[in-house]
N, CA, C and O atoms as a Maestro MAE file, in Angstrom:
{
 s_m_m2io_version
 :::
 2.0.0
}

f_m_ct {
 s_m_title
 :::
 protein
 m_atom[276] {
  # First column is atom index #
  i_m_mmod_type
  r_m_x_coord
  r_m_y_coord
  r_m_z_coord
  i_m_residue_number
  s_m_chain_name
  s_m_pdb_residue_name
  s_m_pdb_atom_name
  i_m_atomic_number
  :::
  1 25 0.843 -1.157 0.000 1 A "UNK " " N  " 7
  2 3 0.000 0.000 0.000 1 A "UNK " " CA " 6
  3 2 0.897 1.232 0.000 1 A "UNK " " C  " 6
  4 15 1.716 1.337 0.913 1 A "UNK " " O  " 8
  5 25 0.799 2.435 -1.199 2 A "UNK " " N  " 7
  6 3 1.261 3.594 -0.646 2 A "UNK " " CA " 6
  7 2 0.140 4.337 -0.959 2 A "UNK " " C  " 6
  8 15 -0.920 4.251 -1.578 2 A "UNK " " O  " 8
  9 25 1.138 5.508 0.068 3 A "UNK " " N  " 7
  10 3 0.040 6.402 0.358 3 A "UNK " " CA " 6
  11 2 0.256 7.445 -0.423 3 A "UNK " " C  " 6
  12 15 1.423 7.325 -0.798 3 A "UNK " " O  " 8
  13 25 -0.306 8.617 -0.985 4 A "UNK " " N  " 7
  14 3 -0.396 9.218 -2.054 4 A "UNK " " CA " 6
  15 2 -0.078 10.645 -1.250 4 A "UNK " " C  " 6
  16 15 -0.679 10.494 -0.186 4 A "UNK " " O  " 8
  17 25 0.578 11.984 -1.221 5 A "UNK " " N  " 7
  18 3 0.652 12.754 -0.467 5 A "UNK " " CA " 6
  19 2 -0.147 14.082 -1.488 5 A "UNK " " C  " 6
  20 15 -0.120 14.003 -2.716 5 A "UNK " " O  " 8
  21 25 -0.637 14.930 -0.963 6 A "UNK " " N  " 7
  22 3 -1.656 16.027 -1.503 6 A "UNK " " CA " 6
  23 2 -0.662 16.864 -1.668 6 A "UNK " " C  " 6
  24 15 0.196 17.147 -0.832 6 A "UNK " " O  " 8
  25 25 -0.809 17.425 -3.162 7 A "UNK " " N  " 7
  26 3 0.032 18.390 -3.448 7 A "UNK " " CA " 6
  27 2 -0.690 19.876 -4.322 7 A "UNK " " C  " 6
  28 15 -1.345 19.698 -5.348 7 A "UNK " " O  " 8
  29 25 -0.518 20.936 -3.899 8 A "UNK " " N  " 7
  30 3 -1.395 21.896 -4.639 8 A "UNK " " CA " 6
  31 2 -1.862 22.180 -6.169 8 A "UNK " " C  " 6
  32 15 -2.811 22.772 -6.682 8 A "UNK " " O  " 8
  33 25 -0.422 21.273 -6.774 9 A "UNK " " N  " 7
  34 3 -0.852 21.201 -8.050 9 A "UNK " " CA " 6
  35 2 -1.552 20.398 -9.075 9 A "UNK " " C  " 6
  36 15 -0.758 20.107 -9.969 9 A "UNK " " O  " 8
  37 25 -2.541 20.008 -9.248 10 A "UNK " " N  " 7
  38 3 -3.022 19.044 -9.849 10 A "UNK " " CA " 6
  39 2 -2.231 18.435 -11.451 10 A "UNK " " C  " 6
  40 15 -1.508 18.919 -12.323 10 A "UNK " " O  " 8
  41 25 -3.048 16.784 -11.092 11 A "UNK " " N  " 7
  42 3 -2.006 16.372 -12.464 11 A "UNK " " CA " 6
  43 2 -0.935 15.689 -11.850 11 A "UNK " " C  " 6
  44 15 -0.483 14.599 -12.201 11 A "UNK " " O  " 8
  45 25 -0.390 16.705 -10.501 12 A "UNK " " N  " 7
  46 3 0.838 15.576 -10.236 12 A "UNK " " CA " 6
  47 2 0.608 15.105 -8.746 12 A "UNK " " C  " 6
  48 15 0.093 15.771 -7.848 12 A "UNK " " O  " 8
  49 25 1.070 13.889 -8.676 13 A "UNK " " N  " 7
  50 3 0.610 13.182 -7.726 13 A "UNK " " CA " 6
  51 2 1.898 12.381 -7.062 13 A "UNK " " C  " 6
  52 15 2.139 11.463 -7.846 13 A "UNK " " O  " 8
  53 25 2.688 12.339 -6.123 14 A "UNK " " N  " 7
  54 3 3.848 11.571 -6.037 14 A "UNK " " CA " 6
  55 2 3.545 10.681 -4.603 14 A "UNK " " C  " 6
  56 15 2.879 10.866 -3.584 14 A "UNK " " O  " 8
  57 25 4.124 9.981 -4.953 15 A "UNK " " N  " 7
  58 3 4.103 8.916 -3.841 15 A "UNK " " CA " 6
  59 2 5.096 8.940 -2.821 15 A "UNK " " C  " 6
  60 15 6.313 8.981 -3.000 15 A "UNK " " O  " 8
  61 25 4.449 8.909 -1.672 16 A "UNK " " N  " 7
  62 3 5.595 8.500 -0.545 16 A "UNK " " CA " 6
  63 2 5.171 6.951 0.158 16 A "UNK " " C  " 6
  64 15 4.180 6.234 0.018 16 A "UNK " " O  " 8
  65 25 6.426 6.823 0.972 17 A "UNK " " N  " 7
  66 3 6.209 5.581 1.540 17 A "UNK " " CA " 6
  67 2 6.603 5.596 2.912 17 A "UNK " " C  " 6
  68 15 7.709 5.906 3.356 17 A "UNK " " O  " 8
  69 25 5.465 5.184 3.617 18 A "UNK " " N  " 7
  70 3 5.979 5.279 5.378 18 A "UNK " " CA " 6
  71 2 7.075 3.794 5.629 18 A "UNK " " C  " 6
  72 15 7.511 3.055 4.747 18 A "UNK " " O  " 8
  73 25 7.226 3.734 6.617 19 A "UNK " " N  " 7
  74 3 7.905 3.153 7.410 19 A "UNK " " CA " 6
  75 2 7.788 1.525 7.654 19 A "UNK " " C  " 6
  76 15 8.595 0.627 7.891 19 A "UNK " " O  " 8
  77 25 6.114 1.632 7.443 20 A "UNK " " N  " 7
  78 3 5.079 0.211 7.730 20 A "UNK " " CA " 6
  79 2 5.028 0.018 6.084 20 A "UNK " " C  " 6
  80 15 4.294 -0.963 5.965 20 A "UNK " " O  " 8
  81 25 5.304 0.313 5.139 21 A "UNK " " N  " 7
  82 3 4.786 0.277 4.196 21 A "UNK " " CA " 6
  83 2 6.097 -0.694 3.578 21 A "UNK " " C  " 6
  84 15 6.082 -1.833 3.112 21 A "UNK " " O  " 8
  85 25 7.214 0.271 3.787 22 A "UNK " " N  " 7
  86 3 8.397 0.033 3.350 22 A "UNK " " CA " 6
  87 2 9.143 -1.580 3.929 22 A "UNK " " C  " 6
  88 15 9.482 -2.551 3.251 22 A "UNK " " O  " 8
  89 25 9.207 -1.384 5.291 23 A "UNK " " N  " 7
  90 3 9.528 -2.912 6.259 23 A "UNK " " CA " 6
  91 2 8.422 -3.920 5.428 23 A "UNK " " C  " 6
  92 15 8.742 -5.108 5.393 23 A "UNK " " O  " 8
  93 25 7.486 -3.634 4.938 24 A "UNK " " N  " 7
  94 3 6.209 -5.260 3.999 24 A "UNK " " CA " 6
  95 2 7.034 -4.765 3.246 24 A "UNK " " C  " 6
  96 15 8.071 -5.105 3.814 24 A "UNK " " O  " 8
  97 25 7.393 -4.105 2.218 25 A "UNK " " N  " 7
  98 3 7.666 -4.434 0.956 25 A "UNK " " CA " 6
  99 2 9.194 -5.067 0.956 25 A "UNK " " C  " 6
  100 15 9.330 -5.943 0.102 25 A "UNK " " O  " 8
  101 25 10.365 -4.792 1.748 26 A "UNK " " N  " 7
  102 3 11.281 -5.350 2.244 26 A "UNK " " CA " 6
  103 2 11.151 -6.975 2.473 26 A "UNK " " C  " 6
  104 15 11.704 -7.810 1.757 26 A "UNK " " O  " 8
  105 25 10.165 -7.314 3.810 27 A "UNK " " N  " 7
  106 3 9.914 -8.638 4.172 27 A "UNK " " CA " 6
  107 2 9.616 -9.692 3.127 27 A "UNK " " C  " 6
  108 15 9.899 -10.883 3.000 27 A "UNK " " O  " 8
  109 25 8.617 -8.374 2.097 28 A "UNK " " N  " 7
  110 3 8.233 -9.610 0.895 28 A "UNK " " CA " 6
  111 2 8.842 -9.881 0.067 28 A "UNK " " C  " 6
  112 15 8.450 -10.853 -0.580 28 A "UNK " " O  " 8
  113 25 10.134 -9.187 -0.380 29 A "UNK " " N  " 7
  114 3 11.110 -9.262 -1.174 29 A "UNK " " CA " 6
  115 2 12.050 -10.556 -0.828 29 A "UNK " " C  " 6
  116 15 12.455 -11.555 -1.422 29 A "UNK " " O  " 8
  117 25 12.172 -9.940 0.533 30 A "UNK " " N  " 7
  118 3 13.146 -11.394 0.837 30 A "UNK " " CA " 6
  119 2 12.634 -12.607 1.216 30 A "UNK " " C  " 6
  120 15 13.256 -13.628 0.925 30 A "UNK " " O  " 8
  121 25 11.519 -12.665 1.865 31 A "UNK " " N  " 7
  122 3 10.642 -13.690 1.604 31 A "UNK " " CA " 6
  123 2 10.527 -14.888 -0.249 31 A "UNK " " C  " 6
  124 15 10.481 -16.110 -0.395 31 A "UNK " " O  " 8
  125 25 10.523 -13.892 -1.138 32 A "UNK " " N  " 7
  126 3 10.616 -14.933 -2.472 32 A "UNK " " CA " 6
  127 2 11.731 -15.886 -2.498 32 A "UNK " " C  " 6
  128 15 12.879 -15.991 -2.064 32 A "UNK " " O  " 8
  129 25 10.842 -16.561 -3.230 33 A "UNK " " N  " 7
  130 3 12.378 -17.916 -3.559 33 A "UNK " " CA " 6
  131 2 13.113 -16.889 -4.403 33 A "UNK " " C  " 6
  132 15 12.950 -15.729 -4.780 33 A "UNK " " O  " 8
  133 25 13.987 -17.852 -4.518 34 A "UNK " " N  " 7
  134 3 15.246 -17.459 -5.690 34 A "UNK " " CA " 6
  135 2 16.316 -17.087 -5.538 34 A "UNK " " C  " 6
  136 15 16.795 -17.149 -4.406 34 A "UNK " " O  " 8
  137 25 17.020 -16.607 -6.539 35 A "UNK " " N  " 7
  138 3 18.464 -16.161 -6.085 35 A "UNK " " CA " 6
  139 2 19.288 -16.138 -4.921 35 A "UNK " " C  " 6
  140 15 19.819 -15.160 -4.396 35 A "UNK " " O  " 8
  141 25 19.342 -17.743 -4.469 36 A "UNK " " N  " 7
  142 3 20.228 -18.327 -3.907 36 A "UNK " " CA " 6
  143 2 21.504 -18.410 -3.670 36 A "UNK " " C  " 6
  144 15 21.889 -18.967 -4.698 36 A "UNK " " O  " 8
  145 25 22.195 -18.284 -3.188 37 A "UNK " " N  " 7
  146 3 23.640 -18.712 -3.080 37 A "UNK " " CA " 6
  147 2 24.076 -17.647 -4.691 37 A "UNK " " C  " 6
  148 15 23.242 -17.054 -5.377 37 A "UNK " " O  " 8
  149 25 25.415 -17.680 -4.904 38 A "UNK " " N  " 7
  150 3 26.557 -16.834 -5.805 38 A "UNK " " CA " 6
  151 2 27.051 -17.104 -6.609 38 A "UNK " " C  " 6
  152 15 26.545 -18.180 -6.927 38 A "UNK " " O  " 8
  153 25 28.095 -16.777 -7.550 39 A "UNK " " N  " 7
  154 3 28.370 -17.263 -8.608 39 A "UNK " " CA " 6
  155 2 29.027 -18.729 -8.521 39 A "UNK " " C  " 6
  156 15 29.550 -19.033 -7.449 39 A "UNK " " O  " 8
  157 25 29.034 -19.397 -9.279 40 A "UNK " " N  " 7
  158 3 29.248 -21.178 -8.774 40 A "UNK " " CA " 6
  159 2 31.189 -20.462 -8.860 40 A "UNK " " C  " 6
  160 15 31.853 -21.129 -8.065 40 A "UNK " " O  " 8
  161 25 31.832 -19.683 -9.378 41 A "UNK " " N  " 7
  162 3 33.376 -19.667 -9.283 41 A "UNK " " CA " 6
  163 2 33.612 -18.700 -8.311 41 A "UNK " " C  " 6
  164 15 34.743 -18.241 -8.152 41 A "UNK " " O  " 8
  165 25 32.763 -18.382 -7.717 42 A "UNK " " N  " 7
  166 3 33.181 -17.255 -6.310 42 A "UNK " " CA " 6
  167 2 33.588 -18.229 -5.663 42 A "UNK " " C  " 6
  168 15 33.147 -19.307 -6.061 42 A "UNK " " O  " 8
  169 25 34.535 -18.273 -4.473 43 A "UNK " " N  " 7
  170 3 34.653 -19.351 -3.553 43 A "UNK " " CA " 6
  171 2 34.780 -18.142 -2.025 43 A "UNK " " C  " 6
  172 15 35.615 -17.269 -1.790 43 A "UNK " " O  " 8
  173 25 34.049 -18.416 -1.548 44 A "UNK " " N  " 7
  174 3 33.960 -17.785 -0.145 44 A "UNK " " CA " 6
  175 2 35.662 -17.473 0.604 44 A "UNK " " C  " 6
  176 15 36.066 -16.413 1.081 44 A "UNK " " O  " 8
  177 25 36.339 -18.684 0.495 45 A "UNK " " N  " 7
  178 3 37.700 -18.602 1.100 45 A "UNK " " CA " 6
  179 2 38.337 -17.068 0.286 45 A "UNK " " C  " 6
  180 15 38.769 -15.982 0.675 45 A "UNK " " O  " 8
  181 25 38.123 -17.655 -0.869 46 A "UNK " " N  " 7
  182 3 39.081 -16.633 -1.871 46 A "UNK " " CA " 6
  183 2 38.737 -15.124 -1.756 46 A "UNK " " C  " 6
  184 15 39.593 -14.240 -1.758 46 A "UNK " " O  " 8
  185 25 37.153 -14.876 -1.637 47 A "UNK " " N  " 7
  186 3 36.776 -13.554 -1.515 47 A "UNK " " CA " 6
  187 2 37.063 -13.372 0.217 47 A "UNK " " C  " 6
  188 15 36.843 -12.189 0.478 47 A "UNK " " O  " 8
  189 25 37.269 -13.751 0.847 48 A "UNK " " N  " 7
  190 3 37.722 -13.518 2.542 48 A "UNK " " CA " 6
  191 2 39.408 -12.994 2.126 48 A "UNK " " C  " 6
  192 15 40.005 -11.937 1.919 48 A "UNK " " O  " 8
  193 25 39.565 -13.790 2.146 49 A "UNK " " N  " 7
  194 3 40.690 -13.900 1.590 49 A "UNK " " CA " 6
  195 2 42.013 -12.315 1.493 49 A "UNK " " C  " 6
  196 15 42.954 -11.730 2.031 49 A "UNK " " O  " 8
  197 25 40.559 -12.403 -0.252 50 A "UNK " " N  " 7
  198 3 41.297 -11.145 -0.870 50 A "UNK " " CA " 6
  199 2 40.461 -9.674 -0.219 50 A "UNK " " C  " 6
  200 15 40.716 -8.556 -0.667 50 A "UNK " " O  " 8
  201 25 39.693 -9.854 0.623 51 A "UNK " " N  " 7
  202 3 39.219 -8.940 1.297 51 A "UNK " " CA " 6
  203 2 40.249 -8.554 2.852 51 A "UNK " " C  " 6
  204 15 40.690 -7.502 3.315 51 A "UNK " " O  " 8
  205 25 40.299 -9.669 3.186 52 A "UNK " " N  " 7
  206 3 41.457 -9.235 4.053 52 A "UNK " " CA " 6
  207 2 42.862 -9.090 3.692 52 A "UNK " " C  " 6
  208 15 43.640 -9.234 4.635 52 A "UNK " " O  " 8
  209 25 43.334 -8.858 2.636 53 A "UNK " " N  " 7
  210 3 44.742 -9.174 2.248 53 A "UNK " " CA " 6
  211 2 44.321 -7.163 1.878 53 A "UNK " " C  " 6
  212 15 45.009 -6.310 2.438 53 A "UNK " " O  " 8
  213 25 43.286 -6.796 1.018 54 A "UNK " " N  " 7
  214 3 43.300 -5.276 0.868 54 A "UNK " " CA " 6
  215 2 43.473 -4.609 2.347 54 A "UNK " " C  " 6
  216 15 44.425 -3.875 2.610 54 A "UNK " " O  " 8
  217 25 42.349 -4.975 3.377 55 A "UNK " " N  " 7
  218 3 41.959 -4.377 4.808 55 A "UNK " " CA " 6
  219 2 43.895 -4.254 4.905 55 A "UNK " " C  " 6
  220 15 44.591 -3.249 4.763 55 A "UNK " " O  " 8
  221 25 44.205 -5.308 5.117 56 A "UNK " " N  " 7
  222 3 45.608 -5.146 5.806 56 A "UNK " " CA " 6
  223 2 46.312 -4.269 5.006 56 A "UNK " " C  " 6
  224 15 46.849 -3.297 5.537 56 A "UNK " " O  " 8
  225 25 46.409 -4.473 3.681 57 A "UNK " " N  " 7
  226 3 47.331 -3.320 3.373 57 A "UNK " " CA " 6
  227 2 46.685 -1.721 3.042 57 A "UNK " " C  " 6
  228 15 47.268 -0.752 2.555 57 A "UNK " " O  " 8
  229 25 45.676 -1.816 3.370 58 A "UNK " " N  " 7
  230 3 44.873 -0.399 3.695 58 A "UNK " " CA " 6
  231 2 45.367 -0.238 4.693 58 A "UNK " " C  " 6
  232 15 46.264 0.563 4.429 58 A "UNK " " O  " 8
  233 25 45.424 -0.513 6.015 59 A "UNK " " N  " 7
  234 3 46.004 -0.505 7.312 59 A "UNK " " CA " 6
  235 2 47.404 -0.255 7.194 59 A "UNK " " C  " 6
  236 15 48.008 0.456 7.998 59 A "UNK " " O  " 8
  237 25 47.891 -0.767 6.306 60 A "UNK " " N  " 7
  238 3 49.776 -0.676 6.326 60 A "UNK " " CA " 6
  239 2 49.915 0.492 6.068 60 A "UNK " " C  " 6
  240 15 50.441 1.299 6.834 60 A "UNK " " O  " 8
  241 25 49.304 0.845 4.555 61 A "UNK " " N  " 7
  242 3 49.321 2.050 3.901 61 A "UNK " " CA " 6
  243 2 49.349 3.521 4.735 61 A "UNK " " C  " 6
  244 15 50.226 4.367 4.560 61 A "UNK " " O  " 8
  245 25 47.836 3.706 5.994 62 A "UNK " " N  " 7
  246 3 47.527 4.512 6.775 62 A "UNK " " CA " 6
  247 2 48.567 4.730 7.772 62 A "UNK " " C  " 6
  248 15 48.912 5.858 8.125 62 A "UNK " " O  " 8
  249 25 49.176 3.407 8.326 63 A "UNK " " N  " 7
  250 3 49.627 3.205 9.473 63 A "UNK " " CA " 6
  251 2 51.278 4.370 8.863 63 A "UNK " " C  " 6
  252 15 51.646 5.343 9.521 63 A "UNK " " O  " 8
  253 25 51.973 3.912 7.550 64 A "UNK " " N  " 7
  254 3 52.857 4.539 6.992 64 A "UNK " " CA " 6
  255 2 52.578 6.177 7.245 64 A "UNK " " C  " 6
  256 15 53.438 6.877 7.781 64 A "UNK " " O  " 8
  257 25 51.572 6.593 6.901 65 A "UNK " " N  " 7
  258 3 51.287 7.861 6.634 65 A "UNK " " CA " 6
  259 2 50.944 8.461 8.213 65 A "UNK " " C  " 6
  260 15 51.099 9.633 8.555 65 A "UNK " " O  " 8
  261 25 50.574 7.646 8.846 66 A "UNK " " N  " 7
  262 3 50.550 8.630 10.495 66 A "UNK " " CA " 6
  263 2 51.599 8.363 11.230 66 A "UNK " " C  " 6
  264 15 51.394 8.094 12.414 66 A "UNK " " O  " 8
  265 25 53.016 8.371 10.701 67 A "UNK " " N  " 7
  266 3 53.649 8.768 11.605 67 A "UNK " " CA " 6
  267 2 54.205 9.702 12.536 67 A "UNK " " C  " 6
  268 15 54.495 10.765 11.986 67 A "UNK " " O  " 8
  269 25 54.407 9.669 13.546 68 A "UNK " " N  " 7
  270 3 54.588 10.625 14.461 68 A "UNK " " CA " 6
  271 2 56.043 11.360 14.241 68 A "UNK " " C  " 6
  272 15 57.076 10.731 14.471 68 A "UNK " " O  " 8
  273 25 56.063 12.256 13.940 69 A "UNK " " N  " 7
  274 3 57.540 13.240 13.117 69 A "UNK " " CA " 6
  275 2 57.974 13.731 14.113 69 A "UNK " " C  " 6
  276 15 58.958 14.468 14.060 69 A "UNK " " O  " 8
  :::
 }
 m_bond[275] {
  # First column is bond index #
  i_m_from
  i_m_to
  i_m_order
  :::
  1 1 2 1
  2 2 3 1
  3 3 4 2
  4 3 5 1
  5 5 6 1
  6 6 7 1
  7 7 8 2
  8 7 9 1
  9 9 10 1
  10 10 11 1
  11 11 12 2
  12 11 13 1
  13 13 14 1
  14 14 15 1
  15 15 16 2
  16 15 17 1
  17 17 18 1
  18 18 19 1
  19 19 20 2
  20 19 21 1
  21 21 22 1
  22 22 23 1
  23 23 24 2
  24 23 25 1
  25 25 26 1
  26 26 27 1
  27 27 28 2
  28 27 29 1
  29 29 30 1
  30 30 31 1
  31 31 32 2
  32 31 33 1
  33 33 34 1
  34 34 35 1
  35 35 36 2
  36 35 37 1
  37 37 38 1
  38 38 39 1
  39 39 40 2
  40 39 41 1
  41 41 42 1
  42 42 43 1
  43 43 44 2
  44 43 45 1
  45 45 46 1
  46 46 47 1
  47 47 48 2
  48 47 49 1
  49 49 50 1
  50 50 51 1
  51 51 52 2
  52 51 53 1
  53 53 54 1
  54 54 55 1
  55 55 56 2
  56 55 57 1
  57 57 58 1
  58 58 59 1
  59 59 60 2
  60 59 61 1
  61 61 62 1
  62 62 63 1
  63 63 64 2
  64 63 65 1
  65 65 66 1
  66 66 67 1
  67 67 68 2
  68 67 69 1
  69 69 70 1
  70 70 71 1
  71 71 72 2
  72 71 73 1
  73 73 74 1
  74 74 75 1
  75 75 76 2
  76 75 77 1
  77 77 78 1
  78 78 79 1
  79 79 80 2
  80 79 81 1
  81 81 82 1
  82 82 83 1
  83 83 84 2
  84 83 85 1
  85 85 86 1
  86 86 87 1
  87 87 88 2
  88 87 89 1
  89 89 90 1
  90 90 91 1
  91 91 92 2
  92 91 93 1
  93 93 94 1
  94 94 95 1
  95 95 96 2
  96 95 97 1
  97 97 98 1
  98 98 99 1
  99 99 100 2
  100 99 101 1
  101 101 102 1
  102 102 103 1
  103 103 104 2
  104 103 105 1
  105 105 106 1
  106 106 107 1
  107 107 108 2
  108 107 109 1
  109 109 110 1
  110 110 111 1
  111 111 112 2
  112 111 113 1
  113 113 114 1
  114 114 115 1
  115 115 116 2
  116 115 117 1
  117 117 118 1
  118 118 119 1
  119 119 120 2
  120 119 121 1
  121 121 122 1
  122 122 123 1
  123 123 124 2
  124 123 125 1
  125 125 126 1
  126 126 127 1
  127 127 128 2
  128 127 129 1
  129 129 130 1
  130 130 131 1
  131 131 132 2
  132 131 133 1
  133 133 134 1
  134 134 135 1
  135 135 136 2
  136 135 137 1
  137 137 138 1
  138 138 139 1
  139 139 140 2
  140 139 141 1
  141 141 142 1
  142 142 143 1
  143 143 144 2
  144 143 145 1
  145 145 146 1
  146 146 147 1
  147 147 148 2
  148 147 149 1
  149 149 150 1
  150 150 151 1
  151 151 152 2
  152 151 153 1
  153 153 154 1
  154 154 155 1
  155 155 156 2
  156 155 157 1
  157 157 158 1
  158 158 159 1
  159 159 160 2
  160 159 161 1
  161 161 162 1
  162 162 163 1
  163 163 164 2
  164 163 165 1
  165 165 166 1
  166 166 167 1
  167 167 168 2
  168 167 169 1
  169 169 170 1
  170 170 171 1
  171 171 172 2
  172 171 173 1
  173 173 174 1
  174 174 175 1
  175 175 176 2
  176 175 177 1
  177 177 178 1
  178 178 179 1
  179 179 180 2
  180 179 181 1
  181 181 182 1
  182 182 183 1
  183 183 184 2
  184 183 185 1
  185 185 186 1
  186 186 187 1
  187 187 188 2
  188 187 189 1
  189 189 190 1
  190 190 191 1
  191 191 192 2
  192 191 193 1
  193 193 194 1
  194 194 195 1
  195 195 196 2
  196 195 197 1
  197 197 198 1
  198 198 199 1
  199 199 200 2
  200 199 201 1
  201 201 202 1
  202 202 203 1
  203 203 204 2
  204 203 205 1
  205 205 206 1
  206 206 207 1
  207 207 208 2
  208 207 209 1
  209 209 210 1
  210 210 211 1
  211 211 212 2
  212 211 213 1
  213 213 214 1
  214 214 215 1
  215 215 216 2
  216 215 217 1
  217 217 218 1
  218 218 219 1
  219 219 220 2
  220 219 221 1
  221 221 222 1
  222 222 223 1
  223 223 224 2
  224 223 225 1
  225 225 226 1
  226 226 227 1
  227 227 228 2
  228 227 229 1
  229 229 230 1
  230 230 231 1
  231 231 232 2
  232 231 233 1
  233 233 234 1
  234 234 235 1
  235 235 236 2
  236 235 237 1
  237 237 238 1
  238 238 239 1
  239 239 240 2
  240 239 241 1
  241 241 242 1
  242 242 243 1
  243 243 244 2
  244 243 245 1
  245 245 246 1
  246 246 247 1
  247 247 248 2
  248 247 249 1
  249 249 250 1
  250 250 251 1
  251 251 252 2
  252 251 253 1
  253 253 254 1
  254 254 255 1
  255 255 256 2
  256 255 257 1
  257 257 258 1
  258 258 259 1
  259 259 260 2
  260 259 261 1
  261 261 262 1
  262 262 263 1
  263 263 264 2
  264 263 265 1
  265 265 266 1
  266 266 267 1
  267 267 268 2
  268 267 269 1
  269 269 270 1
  270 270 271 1
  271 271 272 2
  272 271 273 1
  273 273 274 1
  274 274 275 1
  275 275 276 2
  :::
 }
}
């Protein structure tokens, strides 16, 4: 359900969406089957992985640059 908000000009009409409206349309989204699980060549290890191998050298990188002079 949305709710329609009154606007002085006729002709145009825009929609907003509360709060209750938005959390159902959310729930029902993820509620559907489908799109399961990821690409069959992603491998979870590998994306951990290479996600922590950037974090750390993001960290190295920063850690270089705040040194205390």
């Amino acid at each position: 359900m949305v709710e329609v908000s009154a606007r002085p000009q006729p002709g145009l009409v825009l929609p907003t969406m509360s709060l209750h409206t938005t959390a159902q349309s959310l729930a029902t989204l993820a509620a559907e089957p489908g799109h399961e699980g990821g690409h069959a060549s992603l491998s979870p290890f590998v994306t951990g992985g290479g996600a922590l191998f950037i974090l750390l050298l993001l960290l190295w990188i920063t850690t270089r640059f705040n040194r205390d002079r």
